[in-house]
N, C-alpha and C positions, 0 to 999 in steps of 0.2 A: 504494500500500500504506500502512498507516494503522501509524502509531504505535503500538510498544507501550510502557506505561508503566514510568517508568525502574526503580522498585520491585520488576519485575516480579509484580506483583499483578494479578489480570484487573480489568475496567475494572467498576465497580458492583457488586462482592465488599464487603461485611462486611469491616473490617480486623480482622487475627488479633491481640487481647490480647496485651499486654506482660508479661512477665511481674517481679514487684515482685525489686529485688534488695535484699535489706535490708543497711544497712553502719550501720556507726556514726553518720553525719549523718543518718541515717533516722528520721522521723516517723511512728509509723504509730499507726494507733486500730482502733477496731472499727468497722464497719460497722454500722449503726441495727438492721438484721434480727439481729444477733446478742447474744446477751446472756452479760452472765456472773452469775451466781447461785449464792448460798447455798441449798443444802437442808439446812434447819434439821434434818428430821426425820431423814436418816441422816448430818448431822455433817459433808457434803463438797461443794465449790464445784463448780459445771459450766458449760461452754460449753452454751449453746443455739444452734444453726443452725435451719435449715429442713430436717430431716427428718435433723439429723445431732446428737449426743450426747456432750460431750468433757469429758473427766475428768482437768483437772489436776494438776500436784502444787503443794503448799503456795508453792514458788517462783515457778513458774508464774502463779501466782493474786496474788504479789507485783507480777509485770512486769506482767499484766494491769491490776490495776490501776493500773497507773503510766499506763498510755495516756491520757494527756488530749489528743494534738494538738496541747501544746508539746514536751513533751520528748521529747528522741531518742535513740539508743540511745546511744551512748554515755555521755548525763545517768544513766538509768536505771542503766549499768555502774557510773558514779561512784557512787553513791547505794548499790549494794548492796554494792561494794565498801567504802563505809565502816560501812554496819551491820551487814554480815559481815567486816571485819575479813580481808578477801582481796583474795588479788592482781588486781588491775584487768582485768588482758590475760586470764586465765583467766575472770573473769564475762563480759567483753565476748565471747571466743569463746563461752560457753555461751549468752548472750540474742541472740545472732544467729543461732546456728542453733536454738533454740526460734522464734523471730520468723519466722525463715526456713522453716521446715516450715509453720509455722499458716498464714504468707501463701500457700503453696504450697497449701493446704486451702482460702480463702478466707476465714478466720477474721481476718486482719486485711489492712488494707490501707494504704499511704500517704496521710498525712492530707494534707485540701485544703491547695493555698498559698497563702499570706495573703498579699492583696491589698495 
């Protein structure tokens, strides 16, 4: 009788996606396929996907653009907590579960690790 694998995954299955847990050491960016854009013509920022359509808020559109693939969440907490003039622990919860939803969407992802 043969071997099953320890995993218990059957043998030459696809492995099933990980799914991103985002925490405060977390990196994450956008993926190439996604953009984020101003529409000039009615005044408001948008997620482009592939066949998907996301309509941040003004905050939103802050953390976004913070994503460069250096900074982590918890830089980004530091940062708005000093230009908002708020308590740290309350942004950090709030941009982790904003983070946390989009990567749940696919809208962002953990950036590569530097080699």
């Amino acid at each position: 009788m043969a071997e099953s694998p320890a995993s218990g995954a059957t043998p030459g299955a696809t492995p099933t996606p990980t799914r991103l847990i985002v925490a405060e050491a977390t990196v994450v960016v956008m993926p190439r396929h996604i953009k984020l854009r101003h529409d000039a013509g009615r005044g408001v920022w948008l997620i482009l996907a592939p066949e998907r359509v996301f309509s941040p808020d003004p905050i939103a559109v802050e953390v976004l653009r913070m994503l460069d693939g250096q900074i982590n969440v918890g830089g980004i907490a530091d940062k708005l907590a000093a230009d908002y003039h708020a308590p740290r622990d309350q942004i950090l919860g709030d941009v982790v579960a904003m983070l946390q939803d989009l990567a749940d969407k696919g809208v962002v992802r953990a950036a590569a690790a530097k080699s």
